[in-house]
KOLBAGU-568659 format. One line per field, with one value per residue: residue in three letters; x negated, y, z negated of N, C-alpha, C in turn; residue number from 1. Coordinates in Angstrom, 3 decimals. Atoms other than C-alpha are relative to their C-alpha. Example, Ala and Ser with C-alpha at 12.3 -4.5 7.8 and 13.67 -1.06 7.14 Angstrom:
2
zati	c(ALA  SER);
n_east	c(-0.890  0.820);
n_north	c(-1.190  -1.190);
n_up	c(0.000  0.060);
ca_east	c(-12.300  -13.670);
ca_north	c(-4.500  -1.060);
ca_up	c(-7.800  -7.140);
c_east	c(-0.900  0.770);
c_north	c(1.200  1.090);
c_up	c(0.000  -0.730);
romi	c(1  2);
% end
This chain:
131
zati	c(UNK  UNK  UNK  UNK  UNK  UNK  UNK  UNK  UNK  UNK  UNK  UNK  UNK  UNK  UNK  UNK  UNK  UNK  UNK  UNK  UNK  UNK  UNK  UNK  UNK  UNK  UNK  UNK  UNK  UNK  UNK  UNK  UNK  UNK  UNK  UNK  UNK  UNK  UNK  UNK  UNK  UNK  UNK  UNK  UNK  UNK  UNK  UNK  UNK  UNK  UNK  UNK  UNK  UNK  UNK  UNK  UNK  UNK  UNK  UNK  UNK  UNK  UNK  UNK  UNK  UNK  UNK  UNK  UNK  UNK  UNK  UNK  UNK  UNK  UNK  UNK  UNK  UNK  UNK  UNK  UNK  UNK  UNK  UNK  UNK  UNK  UNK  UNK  UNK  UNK  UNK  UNK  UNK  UNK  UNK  UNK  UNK  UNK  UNK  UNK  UNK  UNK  UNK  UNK  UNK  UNK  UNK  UNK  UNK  UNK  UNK  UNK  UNK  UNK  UNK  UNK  UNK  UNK  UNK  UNK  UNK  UNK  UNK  UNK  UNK  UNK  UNK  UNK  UNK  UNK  UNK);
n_east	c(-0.843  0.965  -1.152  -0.075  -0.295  -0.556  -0.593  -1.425  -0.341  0.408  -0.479  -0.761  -1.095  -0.265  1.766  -0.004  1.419  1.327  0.002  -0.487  0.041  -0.271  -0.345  0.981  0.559  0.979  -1.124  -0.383  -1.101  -0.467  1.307  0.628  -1.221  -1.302  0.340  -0.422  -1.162  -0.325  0.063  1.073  0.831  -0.635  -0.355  1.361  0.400  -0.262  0.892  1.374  1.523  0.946  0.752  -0.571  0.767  -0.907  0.156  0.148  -0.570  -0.933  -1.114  0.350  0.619  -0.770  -1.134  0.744  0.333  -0.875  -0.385  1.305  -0.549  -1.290  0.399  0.671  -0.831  -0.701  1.025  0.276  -1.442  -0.109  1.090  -0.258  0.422  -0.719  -1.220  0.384  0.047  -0.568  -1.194  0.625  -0.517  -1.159  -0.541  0.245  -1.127  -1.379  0.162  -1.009  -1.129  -0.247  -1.143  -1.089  -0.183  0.306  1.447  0.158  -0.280  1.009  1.713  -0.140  0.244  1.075  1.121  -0.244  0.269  1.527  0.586  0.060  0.993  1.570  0.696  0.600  -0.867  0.191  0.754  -0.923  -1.515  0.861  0.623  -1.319  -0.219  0.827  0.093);
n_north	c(-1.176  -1.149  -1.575  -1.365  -0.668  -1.336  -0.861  0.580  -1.223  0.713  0.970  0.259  1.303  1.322  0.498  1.432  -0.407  1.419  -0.232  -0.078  -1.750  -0.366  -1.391  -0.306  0.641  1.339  0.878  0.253  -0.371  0.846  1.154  0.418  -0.021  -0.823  -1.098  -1.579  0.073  -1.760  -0.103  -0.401  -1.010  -1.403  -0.567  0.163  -0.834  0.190  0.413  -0.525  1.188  -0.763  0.827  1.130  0.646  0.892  1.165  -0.378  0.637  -0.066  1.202  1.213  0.755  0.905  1.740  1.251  0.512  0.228  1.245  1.157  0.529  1.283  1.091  1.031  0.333  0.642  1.468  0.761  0.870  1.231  0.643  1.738  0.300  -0.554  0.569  1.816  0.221  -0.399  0.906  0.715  -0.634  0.200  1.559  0.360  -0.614  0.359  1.446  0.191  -0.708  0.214  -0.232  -1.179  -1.266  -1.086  0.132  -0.226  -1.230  -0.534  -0.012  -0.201  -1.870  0.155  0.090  -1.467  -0.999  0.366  -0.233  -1.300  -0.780  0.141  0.951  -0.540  1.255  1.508  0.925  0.281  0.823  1.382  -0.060  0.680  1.614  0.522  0.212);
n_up	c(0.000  -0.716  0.696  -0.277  1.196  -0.534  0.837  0.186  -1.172  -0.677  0.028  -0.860  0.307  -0.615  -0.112  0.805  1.068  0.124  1.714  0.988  -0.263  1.058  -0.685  0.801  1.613  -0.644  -0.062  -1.542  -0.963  -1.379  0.144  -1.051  -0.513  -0.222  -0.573  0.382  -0.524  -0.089  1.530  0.910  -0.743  0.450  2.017  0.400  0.949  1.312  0.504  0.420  -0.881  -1.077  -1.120  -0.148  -0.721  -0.537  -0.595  -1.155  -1.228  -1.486  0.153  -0.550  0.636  1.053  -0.590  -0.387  0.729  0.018  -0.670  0.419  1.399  -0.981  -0.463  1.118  0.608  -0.772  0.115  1.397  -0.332  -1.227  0.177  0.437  1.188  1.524  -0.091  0.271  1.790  0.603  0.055  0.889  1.469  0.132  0.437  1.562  1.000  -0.507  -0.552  1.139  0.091  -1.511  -0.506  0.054  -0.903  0.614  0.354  -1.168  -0.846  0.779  -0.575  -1.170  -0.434  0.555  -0.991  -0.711  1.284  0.404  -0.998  0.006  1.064  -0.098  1.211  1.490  1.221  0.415  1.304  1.591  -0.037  0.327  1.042  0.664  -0.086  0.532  1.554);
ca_east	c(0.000  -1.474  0.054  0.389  0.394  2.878  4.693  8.387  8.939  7.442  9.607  12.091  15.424  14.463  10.297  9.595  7.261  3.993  3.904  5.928  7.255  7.106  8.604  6.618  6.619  5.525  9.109  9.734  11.961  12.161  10.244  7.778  9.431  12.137  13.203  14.011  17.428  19.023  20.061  16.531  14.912  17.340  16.648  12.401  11.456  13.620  12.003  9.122  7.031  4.348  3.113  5.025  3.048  4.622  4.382  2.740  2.749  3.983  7.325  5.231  3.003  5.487  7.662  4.264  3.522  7.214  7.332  3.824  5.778  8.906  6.525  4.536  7.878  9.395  6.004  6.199  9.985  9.129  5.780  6.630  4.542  6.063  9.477  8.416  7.292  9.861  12.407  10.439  10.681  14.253  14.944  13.218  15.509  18.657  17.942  20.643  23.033  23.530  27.324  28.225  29.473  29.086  25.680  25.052  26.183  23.980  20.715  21.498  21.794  18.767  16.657  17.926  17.059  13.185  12.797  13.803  11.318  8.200  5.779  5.431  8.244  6.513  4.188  7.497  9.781  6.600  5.822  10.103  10.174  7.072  7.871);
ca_north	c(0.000  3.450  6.825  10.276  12.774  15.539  18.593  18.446  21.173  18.215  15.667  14.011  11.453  8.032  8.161  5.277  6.388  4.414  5.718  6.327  9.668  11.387  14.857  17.350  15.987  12.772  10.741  8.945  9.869  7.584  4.307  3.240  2.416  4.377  6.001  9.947  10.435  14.313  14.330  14.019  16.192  19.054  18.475  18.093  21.730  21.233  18.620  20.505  17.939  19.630  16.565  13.177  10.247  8.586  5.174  6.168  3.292  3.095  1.123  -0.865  -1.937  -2.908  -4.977  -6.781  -7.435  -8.165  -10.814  -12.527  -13.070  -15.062  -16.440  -18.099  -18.759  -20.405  -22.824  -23.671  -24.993  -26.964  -28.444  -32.436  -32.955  -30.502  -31.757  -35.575  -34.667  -32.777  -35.669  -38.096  -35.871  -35.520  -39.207  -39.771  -37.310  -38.057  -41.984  -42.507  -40.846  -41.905  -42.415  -39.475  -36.967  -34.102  -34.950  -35.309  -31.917  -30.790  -32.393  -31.054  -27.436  -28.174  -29.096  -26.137  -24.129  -25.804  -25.787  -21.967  -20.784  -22.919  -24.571  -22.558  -25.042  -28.371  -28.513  -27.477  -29.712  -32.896  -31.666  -32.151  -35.520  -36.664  -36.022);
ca_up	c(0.000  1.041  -1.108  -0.460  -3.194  -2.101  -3.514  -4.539  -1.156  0.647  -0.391  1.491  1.411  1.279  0.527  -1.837  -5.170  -5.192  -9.006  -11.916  -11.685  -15.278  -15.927  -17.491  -21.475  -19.663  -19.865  -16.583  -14.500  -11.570  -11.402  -9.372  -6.339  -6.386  -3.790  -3.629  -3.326  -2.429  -6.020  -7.610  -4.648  -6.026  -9.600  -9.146  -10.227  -13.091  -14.159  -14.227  -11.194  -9.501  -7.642  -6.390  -5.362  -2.511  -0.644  2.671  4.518  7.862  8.613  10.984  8.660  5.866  8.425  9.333  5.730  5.330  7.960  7.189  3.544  5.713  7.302  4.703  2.854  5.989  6.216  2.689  3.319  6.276  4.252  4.481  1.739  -0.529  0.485  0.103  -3.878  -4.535  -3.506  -5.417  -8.589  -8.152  -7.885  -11.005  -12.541  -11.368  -11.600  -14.255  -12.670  -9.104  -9.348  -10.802  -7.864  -10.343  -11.529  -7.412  -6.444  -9.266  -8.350  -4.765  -5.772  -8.422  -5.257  -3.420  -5.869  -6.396  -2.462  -2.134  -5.005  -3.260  -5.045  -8.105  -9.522  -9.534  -12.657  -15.174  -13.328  -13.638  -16.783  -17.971  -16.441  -17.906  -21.371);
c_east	c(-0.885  1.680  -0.524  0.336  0.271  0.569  1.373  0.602  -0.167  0.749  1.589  1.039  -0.286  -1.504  0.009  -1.296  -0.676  -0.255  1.452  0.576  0.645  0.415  -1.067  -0.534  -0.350  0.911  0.404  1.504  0.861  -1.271  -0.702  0.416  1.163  0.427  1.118  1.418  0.159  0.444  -1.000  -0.860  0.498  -0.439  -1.936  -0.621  0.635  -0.432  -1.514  -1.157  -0.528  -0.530  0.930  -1.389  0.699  -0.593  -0.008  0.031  0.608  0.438  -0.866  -1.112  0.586  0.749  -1.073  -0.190  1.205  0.554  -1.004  1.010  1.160  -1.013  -0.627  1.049  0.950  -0.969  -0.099  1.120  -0.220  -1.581  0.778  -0.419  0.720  1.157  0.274  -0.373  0.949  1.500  -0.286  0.263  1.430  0.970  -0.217  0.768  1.135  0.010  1.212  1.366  0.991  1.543  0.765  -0.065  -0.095  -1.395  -0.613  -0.139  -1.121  -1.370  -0.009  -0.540  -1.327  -1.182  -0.209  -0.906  -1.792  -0.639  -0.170  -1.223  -1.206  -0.619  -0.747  1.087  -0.408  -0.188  1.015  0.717  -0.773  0.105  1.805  0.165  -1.003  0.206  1.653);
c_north	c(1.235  1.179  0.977  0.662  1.254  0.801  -0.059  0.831  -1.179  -1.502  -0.241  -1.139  -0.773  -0.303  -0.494  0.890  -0.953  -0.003  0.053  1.551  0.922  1.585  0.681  -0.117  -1.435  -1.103  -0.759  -0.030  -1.140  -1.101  0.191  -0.965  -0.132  0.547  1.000  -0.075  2.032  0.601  0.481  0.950  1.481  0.318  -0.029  1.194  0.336  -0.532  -0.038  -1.100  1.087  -0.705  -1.390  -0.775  -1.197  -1.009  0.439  -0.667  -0.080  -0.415  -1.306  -1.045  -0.651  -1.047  -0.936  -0.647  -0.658  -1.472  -0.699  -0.907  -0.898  -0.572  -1.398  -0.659  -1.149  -1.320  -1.195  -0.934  -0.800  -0.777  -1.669  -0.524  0.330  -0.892  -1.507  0.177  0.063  -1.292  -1.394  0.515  0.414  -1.413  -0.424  0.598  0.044  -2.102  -1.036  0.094  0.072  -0.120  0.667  0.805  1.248  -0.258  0.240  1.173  0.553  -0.064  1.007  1.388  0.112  0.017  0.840  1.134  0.260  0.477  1.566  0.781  -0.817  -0.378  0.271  -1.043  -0.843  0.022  0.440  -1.182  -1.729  0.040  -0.469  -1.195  -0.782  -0.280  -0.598);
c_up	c(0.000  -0.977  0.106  -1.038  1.071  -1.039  -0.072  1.326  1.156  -0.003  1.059  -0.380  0.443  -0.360  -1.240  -1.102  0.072  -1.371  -0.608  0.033  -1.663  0.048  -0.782  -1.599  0.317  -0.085  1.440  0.365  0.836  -0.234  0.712  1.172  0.113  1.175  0.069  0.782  0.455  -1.196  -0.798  0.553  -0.399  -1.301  -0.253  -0.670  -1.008  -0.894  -0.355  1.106  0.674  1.262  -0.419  1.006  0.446  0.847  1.430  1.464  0.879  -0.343  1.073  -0.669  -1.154  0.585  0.547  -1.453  -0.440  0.384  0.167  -0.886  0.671  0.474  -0.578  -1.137  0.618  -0.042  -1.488  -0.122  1.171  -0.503  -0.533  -1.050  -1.152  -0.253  -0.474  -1.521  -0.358  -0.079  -0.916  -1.312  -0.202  -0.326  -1.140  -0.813  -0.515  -0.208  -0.934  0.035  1.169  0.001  -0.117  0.983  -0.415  -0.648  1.836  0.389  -1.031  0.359  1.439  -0.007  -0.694  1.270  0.899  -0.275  -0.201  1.502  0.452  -0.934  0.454  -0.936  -1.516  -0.600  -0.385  -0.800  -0.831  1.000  -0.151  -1.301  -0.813  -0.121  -0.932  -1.498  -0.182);
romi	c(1  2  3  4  5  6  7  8  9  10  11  12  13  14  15  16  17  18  19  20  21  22  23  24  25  26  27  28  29  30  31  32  33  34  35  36  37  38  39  40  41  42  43  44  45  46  47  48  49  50  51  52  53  54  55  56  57  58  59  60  61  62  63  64  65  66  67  68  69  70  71  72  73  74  75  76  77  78  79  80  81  82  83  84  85  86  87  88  89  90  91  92  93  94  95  96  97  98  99  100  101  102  103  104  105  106  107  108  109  110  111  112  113  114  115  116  117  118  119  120  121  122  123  124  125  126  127  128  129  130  131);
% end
């Protein structure tokens, strides 16, 4: 991310804070990305700001870093491997429970759930079964 430190004259509807934006007794205002509405652009020399520091980035460079992140999210859902543990550690979980249709729909959305969030899930959902 790339930021621009501008003046509140300089601000505009819609530019994203790369900071914290405190007023002048040092209370924040607006988070860190936030972005400036026509509201807070009216009310900035009230709040006493002299300087906003905004998120400069192009749009063509956030929709490339944007659509790397799908991309590497889309590969991780089509990784056979992952997919092949994760159905393995489901069976073990579920192995008790095979004729309930409400235990079923459960694991289902459970695996949904594990495959959408990528492989930061495995070691709690090994580490449940295990113990």
């Amino acid at each position: 991310m790339s930021e621009k430190k501008i003046t509140p004259n300089e601000a505009e509807v819609g530019m994203i804070l790369s900071r914290a934006l405190p007023d002048a007794k040092g209370r924040i205002i607006l988070n860190k990305g936030g972005r400036l509405t026509p509201s807070h652009i009216k009310r900035l020399e009230t709040w006493g700001i002299s300087e906003i520091f905004i998120d400069s980035t192009d749009e063509a460079e956030k929709e490339e870093a944007e659509s790397a992140a799908r991309e590497e999210s889309a590969a991780d859902l089509l990784d056979k491997d992952f997919l092949a543990e994760m159905a393995i550690v489901f069976n073990k979980r579920f192995t008790e429970v095979k004729d309930n249709s409400l235990m079923e729909k459960i694991k289902k959305a459970a695996f949904k759930t594990v495959i959408l969030s990528g492989r930061n899930g495995i070691p709690a959902l090994e580490t449940k079964i295990e113990n």
